[in-house]
C-alpha positions in Angstrom: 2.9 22.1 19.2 1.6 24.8 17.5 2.8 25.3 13.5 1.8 28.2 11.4 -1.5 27.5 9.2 -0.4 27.4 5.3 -3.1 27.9 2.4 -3.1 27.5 -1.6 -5.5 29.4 -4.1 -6.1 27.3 -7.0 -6.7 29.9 -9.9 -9.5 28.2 -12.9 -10.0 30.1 -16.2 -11.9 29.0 -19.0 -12.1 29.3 -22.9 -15.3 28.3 -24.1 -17.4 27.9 -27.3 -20.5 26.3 -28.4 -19.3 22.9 -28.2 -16.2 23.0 -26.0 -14.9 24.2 -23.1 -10.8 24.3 -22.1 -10.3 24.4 -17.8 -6.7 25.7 -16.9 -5.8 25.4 -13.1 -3.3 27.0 -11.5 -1.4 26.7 -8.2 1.2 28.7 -7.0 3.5 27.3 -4.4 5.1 29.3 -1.3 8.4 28.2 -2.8 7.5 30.0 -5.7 6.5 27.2 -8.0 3.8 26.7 -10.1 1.9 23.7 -11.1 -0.4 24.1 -14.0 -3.4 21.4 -15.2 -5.7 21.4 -17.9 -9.0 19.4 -18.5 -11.5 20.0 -21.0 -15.4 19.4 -21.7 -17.6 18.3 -25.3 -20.9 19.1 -25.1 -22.8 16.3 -27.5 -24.8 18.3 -30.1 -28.0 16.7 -28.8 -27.5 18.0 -25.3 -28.4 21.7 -24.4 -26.3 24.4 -24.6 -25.5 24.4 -20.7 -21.3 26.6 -20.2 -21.7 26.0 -16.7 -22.1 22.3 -16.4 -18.9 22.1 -19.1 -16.7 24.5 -16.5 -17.9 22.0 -14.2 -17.0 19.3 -16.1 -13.5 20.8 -17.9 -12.5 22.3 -14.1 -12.5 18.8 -12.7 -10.8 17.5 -14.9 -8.0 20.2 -14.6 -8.5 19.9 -10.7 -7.4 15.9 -10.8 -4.6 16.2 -13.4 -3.4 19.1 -11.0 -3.6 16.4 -7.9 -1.7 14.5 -10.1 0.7 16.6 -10.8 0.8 17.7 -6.9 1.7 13.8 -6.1 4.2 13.6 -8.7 6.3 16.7 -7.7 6.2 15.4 -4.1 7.7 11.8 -5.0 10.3 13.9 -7.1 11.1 15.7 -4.0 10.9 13.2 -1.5 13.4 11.3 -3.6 15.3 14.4 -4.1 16.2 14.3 -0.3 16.3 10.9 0.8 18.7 9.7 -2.2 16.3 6.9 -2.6 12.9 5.5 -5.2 9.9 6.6 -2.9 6.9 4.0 -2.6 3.7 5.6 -4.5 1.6 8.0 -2.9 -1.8 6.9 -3.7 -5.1 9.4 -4.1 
């Protein structure tokens, strides 16, 4: 059996500056939901001056803590329906 294909867009935006650099991710739901993650990066002041490699570093970050936050929200819903504690949902 045949069932429709579904797809996410994860949006990432960044805030940098010389030393820093903020990831924000976000994923909107067919429901209509949102789950949002942040990560950020610190560039050591004897490394080089590299924004890509802290987007790199900042957006995985925000990636993971938004799996996270994808597994959370499903336990909540599972739990939601069956009435019952689910049993974790490992990565």
């Amino acid at each position: 059996m045949m069932h429709a294909a579904v797809g996410w867009h994860v949006e990432l935006e960044f805030l940098e500056d010389d030393e820093h650099t903020r990831a924000v991710a976000l994923l909107r739901l067919a429901d209509g939901s949102e789950v949002r993650a942040h990560g950020h990066a610190t560039r050591h002041h004897v490394d080089a001056n590299q924004p890509r490699v802290g987007e790199e570093i900042a957006g995985a970050r925000a990636l993971n803590e938004l799996a996270m936050e994808l597994l959370s929200k499903a336990h909540t819903e599972i739990d939601a329906e069956s009435g019952r504690t689910s049993h974790p949902i490992n990565v």
